[in-house]
C-alpha positions in Angstrom: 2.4 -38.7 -43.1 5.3 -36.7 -42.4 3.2 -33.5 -42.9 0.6 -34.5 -40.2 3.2 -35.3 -37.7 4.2 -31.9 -38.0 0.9 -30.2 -37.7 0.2 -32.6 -34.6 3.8 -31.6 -33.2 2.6 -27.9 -33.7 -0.6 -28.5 -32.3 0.6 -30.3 -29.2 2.9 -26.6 -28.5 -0.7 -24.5 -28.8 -1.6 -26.1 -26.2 -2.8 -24.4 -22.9 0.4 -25.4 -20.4 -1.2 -27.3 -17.2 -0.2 -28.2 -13.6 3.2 -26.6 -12.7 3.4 -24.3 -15.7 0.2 -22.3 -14.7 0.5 -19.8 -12.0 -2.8 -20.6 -10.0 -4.5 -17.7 -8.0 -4.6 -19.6 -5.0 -0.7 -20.5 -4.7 -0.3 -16.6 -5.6 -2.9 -15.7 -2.8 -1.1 -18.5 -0.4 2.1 -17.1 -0.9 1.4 -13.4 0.1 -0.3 -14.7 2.9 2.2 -16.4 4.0 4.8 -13.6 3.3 3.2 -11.0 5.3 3.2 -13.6 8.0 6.4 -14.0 8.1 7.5 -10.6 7.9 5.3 -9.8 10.7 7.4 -12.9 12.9 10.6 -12.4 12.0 11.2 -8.8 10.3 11.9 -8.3 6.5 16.0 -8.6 7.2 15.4 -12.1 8.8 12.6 -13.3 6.2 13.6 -15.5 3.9 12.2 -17.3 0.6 12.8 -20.2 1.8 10.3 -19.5 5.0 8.1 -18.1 3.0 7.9 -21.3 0.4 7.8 -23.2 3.7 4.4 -21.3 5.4 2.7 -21.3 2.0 3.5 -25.1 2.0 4.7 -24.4 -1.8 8.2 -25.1 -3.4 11.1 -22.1 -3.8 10.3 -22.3 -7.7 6.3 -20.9 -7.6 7.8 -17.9 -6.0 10.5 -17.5 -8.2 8.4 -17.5 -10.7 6.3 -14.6 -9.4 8.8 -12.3 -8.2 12.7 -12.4 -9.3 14.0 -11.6 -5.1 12.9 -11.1 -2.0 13.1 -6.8 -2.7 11.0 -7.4 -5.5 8.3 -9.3 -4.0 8.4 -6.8 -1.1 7.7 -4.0 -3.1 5.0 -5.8 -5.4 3.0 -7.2 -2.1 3.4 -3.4 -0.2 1.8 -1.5 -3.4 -0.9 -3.7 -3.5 -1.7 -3.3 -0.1 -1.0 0.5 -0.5 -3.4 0.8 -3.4 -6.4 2.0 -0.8 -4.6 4.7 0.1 -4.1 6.4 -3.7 -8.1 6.2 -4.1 -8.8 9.7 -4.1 -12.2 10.7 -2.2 -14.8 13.3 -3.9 -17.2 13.8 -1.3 -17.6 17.3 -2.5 -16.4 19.1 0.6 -12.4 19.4 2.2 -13.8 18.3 5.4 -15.2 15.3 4.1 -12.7 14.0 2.1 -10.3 14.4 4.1 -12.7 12.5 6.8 -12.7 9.7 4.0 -9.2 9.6 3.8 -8.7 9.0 7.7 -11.1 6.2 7.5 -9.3 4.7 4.5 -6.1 5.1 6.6 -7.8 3.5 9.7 -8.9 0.3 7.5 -5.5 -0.3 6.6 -3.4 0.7 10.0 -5.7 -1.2 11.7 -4.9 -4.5 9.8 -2.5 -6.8 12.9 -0.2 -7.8 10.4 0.1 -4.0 9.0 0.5 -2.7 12.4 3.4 -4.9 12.9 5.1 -4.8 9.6 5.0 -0.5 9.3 7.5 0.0 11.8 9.7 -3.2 10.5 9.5 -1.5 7.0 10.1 2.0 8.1 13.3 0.5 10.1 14.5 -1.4 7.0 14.2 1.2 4.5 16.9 3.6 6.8 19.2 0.6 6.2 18.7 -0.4 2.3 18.5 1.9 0.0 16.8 -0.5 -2.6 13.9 -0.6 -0.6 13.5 2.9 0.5 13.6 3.6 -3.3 11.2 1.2 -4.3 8.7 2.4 -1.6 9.5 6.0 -1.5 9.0 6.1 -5.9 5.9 4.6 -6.1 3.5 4.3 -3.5 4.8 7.5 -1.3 4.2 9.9 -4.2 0.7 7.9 -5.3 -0.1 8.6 -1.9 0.6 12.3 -2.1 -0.4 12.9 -5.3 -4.0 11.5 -4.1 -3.4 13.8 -1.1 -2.4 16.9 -3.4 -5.8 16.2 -5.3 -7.8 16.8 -2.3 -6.0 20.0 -1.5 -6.5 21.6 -5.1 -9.9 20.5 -5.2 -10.3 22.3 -1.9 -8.7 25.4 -3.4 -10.8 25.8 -6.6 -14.0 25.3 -4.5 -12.5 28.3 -2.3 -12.8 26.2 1.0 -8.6 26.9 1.0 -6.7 29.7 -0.7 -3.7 29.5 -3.1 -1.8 30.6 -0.3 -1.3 27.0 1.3 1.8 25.5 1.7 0.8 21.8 -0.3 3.7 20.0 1.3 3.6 20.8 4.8 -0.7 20.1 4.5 -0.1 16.7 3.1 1.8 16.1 5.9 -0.8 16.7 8.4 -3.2 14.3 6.6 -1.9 11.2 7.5 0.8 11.8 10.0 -1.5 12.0 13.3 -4.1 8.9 12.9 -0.2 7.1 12.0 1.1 8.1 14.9 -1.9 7.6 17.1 -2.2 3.8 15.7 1.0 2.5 14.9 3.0 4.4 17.5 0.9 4.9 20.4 -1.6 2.1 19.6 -4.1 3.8 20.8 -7.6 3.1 19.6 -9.2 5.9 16.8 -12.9 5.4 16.7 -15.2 7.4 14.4 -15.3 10.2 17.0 -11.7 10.3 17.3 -12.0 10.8 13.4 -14.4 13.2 13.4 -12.1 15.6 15.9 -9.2 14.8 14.1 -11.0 15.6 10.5 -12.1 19.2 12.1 -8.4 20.0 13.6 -7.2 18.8 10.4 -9.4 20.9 8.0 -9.6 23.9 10.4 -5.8 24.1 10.6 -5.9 24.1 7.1 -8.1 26.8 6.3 -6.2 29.0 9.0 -2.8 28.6 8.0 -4.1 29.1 4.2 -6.2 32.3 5.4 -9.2 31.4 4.2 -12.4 32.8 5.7 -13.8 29.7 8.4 
């Protein structure tokens, strides 16, 4: 008897955890929602968990149990949204990749919570340096890496030479539409794009001294 009671003791530990053990999808989904929200209200120095827990119309604990602070779930929620941005396009040509990159871009800037929440971040990574790390060692170089993989495809197909300077290029590929969007908020349709992709790429080839 006592032998059974111990098998049924270990059996009843196997057991798939339910209710308030299990991280559901739809509390995780709930609570980014809500945390971008927030952000977007009241800026990331004035967000709190607590607001957060509040707008998801969940308890402190589920989000503790996602993400250990506040910086960490920051820096979770912002790479997942930055992921679009380190999909590298291979359209087979510099000018439209990089025409695929600016519509990638678009999607995201255009987002009204995004729009809001760029200059917040921007303005709150000059003043913590946790932050500014977290952002600027993962999804900054992702970014540019995916930027950089354009380039040296462009290079090897002899569109741009050897001769271009890598750094100052990638910051032409997404500095204008940011500034155009976020700064300006003026609209960029697809034949604001299309001008843009052509001052981009012809700039490029110029200042590389490759043959138009």
């Amino acid at each position: 008897m006592e032998r059974k009671r111990i098998d049924e003791k270990k059996s009843n530990n196997l057991r798939t955890p339910a209710g308030a053990a299990v991280m559901q999808q739809s509390v995780t989904e709930a609570i980014q929602q809500a945390f971008f929200k927030e952000w977007a209200r009241v800026g990331f120095s004035a967000l709190s968990i607590e607001s957060v827990a509040k707008q998801a119309g969940v308890g402190k604990a589920a989000i503790y149990r996602r993400w250990p602070s506040k910086l960490a779930m920051a820096k979770d929620l912002v790479t997942q949204i930055g992921l679009d941005l380190i999909l590298v396009p291979d359209t087979g040509s510099l000018k439209g990749d990089i025409r695929k990159l600016l519509g990638q871009l678009r999607k995201i800037l255009r987002h009204p919570l995004i729009s809001r929440i760029l200059p917040d971040l921007h303005a709150e990574m000059a003043r913590s340096s946790e932050l500014a790390q977290l952002i600027r060692t993962d999804l900054q170089i992702k970014r540019r890496a995916s930027g950089e993989v354009i380039l040296r495809r462009a290079i090897v197909r002899k569109e741009l030479t050897d001769e271009l300077d890598i750094n100052i290029a990638l910051d032409m590929l997404g500095s204008m539409i940011y500034w155009r969007m976020i700064i300006t908020k003026l609209p960029a349709d697809n034949t604001y794009l299309d001008k843009l992709t052509s001052l981009i790429a012809n700039a490029l080839m110029f200042s590389s001294g490759a043959k138009s």
